[in-house]
Every structure is written in C-alpha cells, then in structure tokens.
FISETI-336488 format. One record per residue (C-alpha): x, y, z; residue in three letters. Coordinates in steps of 0.001 Angstrom, whole numbers, always signed. Layout:
N
+---------+---------+---------+------+
!      xx !      yy !      zz ! code !
+---------+---------+---------+------+
!       X !       Y !       Z !  ALA !
...
+---------+---------+---------+------+
//
This chain:
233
+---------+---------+---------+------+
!      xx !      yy !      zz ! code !
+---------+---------+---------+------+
!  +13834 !  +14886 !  +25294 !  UNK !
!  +11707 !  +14891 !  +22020 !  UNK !
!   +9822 !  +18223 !  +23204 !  UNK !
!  +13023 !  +20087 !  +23310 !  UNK !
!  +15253 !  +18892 !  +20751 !  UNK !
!  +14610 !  +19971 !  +16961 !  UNK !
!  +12668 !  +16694 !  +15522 !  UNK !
!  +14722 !  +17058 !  +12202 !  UNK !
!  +17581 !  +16627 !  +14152 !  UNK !
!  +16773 !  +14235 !  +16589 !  UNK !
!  +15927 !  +11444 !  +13584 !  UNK !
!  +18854 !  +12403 !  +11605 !  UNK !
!  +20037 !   +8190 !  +10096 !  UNK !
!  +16600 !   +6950 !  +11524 !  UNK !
!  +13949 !   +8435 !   +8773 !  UNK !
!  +15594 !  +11676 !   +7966 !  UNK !
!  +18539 !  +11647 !   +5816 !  UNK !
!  +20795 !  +15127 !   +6096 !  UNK !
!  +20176 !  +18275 !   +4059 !  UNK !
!  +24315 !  +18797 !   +3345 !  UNK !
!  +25798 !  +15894 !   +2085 !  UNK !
!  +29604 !  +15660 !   +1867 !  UNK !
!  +32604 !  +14405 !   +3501 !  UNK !
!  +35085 !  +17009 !   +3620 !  UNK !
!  +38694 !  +17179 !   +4417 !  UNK !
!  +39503 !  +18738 !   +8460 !  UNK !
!  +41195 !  +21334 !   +6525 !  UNK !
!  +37736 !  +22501 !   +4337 !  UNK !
!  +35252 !  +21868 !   +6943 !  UNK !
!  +34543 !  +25345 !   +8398 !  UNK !
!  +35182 !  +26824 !   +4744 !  UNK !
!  +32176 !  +23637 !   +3568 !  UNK !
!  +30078 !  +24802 !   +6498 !  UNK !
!  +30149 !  +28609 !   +5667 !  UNK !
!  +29451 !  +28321 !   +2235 !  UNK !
!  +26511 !  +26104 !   +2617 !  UNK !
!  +24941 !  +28696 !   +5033 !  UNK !
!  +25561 !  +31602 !   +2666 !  UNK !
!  +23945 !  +29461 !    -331 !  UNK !
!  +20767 !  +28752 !   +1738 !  UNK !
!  +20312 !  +32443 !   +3423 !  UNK !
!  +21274 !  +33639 !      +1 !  UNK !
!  +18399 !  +31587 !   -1701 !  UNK !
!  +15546 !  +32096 !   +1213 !  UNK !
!  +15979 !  +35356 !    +575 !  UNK !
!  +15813 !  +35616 !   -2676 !  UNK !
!  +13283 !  +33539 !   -3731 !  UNK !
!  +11439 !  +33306 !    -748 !  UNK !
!   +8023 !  +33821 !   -2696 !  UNK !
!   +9158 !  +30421 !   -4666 !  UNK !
!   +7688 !  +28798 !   -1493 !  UNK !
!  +10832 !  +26438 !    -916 !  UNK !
!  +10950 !  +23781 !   +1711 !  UNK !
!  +13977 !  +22275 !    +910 !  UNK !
!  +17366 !  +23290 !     -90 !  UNK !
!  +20125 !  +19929 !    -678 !  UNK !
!  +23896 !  +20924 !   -1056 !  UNK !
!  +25694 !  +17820 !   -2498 !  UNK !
!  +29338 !  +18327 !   -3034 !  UNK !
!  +31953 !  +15823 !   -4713 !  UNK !
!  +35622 !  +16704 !   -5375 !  UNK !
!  +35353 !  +19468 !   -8212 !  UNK !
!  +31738 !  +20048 !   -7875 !  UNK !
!  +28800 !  +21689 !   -6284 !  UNK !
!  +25271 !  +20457 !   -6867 !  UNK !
!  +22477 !  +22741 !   -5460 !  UNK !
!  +18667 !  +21619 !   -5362 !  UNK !
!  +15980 !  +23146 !   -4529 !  UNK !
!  +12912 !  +22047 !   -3699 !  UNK !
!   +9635 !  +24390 !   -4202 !  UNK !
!   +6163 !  +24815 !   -4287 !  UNK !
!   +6426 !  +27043 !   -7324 !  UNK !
!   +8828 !  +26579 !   -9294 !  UNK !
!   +7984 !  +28206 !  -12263 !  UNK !
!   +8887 !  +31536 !  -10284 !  UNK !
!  +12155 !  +30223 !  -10020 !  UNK !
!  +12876 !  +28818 !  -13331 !  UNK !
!  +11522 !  +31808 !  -15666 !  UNK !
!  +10413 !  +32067 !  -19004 !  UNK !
!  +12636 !  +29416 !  -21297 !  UNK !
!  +14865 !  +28935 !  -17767 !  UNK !
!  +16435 !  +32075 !  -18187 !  UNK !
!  +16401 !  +33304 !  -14543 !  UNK !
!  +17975 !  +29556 !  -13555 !  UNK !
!  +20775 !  +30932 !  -15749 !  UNK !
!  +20821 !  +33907 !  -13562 !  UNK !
!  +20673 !  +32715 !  -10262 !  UNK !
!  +23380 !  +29987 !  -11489 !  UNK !
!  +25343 !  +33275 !  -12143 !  UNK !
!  +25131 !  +34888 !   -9109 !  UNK !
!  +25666 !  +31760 !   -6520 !  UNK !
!  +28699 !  +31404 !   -8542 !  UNK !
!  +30033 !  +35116 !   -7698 !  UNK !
!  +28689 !  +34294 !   -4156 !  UNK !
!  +30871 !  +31341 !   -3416 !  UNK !
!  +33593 !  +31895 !   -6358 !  UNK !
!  +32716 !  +28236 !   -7368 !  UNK !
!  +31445 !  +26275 !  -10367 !  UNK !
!  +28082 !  +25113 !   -9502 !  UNK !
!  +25051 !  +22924 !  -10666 !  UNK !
!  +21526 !  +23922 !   -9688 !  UNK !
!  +18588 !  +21432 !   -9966 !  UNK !
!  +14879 !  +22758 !   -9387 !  UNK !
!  +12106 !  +20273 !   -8348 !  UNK !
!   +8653 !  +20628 !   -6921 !  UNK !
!   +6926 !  +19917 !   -3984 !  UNK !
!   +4308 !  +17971 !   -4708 !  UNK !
!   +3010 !  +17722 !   -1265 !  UNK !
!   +2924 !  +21273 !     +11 !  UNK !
!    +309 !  +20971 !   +2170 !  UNK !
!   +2156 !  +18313 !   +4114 !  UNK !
!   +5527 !  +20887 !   +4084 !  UNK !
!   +5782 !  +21954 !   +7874 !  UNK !
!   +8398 !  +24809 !   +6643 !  UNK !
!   +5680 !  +25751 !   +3543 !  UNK !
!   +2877 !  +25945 !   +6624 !  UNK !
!   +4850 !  +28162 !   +8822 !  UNK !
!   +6057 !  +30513 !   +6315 !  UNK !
!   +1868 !  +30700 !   +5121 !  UNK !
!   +1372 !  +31842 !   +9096 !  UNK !
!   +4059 !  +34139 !   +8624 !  UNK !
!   +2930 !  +35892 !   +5872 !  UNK !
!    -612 !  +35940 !   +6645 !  UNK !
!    +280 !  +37497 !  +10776 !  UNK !
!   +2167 !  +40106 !   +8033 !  UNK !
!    -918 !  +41327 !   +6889 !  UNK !
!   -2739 !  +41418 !   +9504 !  UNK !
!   -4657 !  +38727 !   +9578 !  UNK !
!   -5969 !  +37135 !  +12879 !  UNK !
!   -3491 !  +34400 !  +14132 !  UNK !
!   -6516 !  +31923 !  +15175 !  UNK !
!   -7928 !  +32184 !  +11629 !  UNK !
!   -4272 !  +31893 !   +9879 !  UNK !
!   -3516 !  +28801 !  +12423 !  UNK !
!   -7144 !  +26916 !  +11507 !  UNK !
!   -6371 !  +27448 !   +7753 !  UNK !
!   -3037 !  +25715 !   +7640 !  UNK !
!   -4312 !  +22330 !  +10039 !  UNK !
!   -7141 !  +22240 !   +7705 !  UNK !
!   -4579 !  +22426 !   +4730 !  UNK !
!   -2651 !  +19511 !   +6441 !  UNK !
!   -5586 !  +17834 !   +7120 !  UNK !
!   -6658 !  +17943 !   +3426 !  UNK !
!   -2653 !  +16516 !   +2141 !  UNK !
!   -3304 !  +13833 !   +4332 !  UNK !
!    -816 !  +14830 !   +7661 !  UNK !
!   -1421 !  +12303 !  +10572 !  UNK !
!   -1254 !  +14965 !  +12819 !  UNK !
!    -438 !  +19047 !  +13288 !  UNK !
!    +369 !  +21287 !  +15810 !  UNK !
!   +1202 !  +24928 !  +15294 !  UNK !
!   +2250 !  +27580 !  +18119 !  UNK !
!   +2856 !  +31069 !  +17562 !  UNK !
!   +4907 !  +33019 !  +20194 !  UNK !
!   +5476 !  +37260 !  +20514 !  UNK !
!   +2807 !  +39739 !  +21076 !  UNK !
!     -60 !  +38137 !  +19303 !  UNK !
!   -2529 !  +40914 !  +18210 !  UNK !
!    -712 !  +44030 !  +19532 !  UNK !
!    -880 !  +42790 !  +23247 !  UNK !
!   +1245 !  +44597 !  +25753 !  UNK !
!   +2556 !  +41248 !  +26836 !  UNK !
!   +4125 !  +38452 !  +24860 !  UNK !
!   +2761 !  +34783 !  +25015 !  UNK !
!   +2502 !  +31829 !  +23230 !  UNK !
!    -706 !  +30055 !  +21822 !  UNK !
!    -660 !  +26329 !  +19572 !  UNK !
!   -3176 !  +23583 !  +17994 !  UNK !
!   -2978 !  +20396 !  +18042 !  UNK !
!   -4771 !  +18343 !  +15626 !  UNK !
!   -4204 !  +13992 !  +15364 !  UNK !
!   -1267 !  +13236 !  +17406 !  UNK !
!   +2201 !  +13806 !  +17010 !  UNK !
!   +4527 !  +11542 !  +19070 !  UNK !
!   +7943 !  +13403 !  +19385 !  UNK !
!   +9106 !  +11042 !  +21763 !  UNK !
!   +8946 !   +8043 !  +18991 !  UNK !
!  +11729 !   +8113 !  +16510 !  UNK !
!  +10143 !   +5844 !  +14009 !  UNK !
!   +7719 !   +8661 !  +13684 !  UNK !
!   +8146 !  +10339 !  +10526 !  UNK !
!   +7865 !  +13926 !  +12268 !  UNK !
!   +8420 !  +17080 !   +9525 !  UNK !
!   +9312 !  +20730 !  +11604 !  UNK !
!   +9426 !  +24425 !  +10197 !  UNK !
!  +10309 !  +27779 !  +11261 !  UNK !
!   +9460 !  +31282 !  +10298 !  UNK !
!   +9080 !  +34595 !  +11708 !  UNK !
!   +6568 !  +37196 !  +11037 !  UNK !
!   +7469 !  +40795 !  +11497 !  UNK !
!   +5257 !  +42645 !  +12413 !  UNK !
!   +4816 !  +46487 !  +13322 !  UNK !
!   +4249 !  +45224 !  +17086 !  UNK !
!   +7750 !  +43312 !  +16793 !  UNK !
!   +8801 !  +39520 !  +15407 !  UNK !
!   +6420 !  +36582 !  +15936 !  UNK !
!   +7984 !  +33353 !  +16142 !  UNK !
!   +5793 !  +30485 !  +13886 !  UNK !
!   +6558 !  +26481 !  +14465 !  UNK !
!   +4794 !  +23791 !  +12806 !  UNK !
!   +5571 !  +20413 !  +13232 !  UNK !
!   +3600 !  +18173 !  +10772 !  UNK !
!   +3074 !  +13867 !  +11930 !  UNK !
!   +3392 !  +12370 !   +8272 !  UNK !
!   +3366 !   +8451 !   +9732 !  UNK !
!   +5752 !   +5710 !  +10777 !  UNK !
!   +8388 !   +4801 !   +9330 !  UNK !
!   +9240 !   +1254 !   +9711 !  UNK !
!  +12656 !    -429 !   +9579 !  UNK !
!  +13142 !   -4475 !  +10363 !  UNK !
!  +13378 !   -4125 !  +13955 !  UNK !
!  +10338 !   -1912 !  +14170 !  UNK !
!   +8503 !   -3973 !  +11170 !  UNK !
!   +8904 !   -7494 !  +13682 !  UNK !
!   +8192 !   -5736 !  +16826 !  UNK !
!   +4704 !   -4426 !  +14954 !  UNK !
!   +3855 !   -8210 !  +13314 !  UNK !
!   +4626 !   -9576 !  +17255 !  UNK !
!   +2826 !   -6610 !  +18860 !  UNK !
!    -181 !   -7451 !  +16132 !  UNK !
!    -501 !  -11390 !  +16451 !  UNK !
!   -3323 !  -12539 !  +17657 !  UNK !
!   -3042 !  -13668 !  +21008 !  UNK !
!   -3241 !  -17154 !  +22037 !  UNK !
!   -6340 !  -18837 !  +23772 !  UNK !
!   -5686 !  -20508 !  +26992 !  UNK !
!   -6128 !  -24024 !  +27120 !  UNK !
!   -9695 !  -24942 !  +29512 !  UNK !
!   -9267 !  -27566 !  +32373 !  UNK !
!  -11695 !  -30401 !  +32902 !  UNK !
!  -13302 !  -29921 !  +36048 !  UNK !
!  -13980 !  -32534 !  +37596 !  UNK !
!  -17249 !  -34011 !  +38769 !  UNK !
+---------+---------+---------+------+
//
C-alpha cells in the first residue's frame, strides 16, 4: 500500500499535518475547496521561479490567511515589499476576498522533495542529461542531511522513440512505515519530445510518538542473560 498511495497523504494526523486548514460549513465546502485550488495554481504559476515548496491556506470566519513558503523569497517580496502589495492585490480580485499573505523561507531546500523535482524539471528543460540532473539533486539531499532519496523520471527520456521510466535510490526510504517522516514532490518537464513526469520522495527520519517512543526503548533494552545451571558431577 505505501508504494502506491501519495506518502503526504498516507501520514496525514501521523507526522504530516494538512496544507488547508479550516472547518467549513456543508454549504461552503465545494466553494472552500475551489478557491484554495485557484490560490495555489494561481501562485505556482506565478512565482514559480520563487522556488516554493509550500503553500498553507488558513481560513477563520471573516478571514483568509495565505503563506507561502520559499526558497527565495526576496523574489517574492520585492524591493521595500512592494510586489507583496501586489500579489495581495491580485489574489484579492482572484477570489473577491479580503486576504492576508505571509512569506517565509525554506531554510532547508535541499531537503524540499517538491524544490528537488522542480530542479529536475527545469534542468530536463534545458537539455540537460537526466542521469546528470538526477545525481545532482541526491547529492544535494545528501549534503541537507536527507536519510534517504529516490528520484524516477518517466516519458521519453532523451528523445527515445519509446517512453520508460528510470529512478535512484540513495539510503532507504521505508514507505511502508508511517512513523517515517517521508517528504514527496511532483513536477513535469516539457520538453520538445513531450512532458516528463519528475517524483522525488525525500526520507527526512522518524518521527516518534509515545507508542512508537516505548516500543523503540523495549525494542533497544538490553537483553537479559540466561541464568547457567550447575551441572552436576
């Protein structure tokens, strides 16, 4: 089950806590859900050069809180944060809604499994060999300190008549265990040849919770000696 399912998803209330958080009314849920989707495909595409691997919607009864997370966010925030005031602006014709937009960085974004497949991406968009672009990024992980990293690229990989699909691994990473802190990303290059599908899925370490923490401390006890029997003579 953890090879097929999205990771994210799978350890949604475990170690992952959700990317939309409200509790709407039955009445505003579609509406909620709509909105949120035009917000994110709104902001990908705008400031996809921002290198964002993250966007939170928080909502509360009158308002709308938007953050985004970024590897550069000085692209995003402008000189004096005049093109915050801007974007701000134009979400607000987008949704015809007040909202609040909060900007904060990545810190780790060579550990940022969406950050790693957009870098693929972009690099299979120029051209570059998908071997070389594939080595760079698990070396980046490697260097932020990822557990594990494997990376698979699916279409027709340099111009081939036929489409297939190539991956890495490097560490380990254990879909199957939920306490693993597992982080996935998506992108697609396209290419003159046609689109070329780019997953990453990053292993950032386990996440322990009381149950898991006492299984570990029984797991690690040292094991008891057995007791020797006279022999007799």
């Amino acid at each position: 089950m953890g090879q097929k399912v999205n990771p994210i998803g799978l350890r949604l209330g475990i170690n992952r806590n959700w990317e939309s958080r409200w509790f709407p009314a039955k009445a505003n849920l579609v509406e909620n859900i709509g909105e949120d989707y035009k917000i994110r495909a709104f902001l990908k595409r705008k400031l996809y050069y921002a290198g964002i691997s993250q966007i939170l919607v928080e909502r509360t009864a009158k308002k709308l809180r938007v953050t985004v997370v970024a590897a550069r966010p000085g692209i995003i925030i402008g000189k004096k944060g005049s093109d915050v005031d801007i974007l701000k602006k134009e979400l607000q014709d987008l949704i015809k809604k007040d909202v609040n937009i909060n900007i904060k960085e990545e810190r780790k974004a060579g550990s940022s499994a969406q950050l790693a497949a957009e870098s693929v991406a972009t690099q299979l968009e120029k051209r570059i060999a998908f071997r070389r672009a594939m080595k760079k990024v698990i070396q980046g992980a490697q260097k932020a300190g990822a557990k594990g990293i494997k990376v698979s690229v699916s279409g027709r990989l340099g111009g081939a008549e036929m489409a297939r699909t190539e991956w890495y691994l490097e560490g380990r990473v254990p879909l199957h265990t939920l306490r693993a802190k597992i982080d996935y990303g998506f992108a697609e290059a396209r290419t003159t040849y046609g689109n070329i599908g780019v997953k990453v899925w990053i292993f950032k370490g386990e996440v322990l919770q009381k149950g898991f923490q006492a299984e570990k401390n029984e797991d690690n006890a040292p094991a008891k000696k057995p007791r020797r029997t006279r022999r007799g003579k």
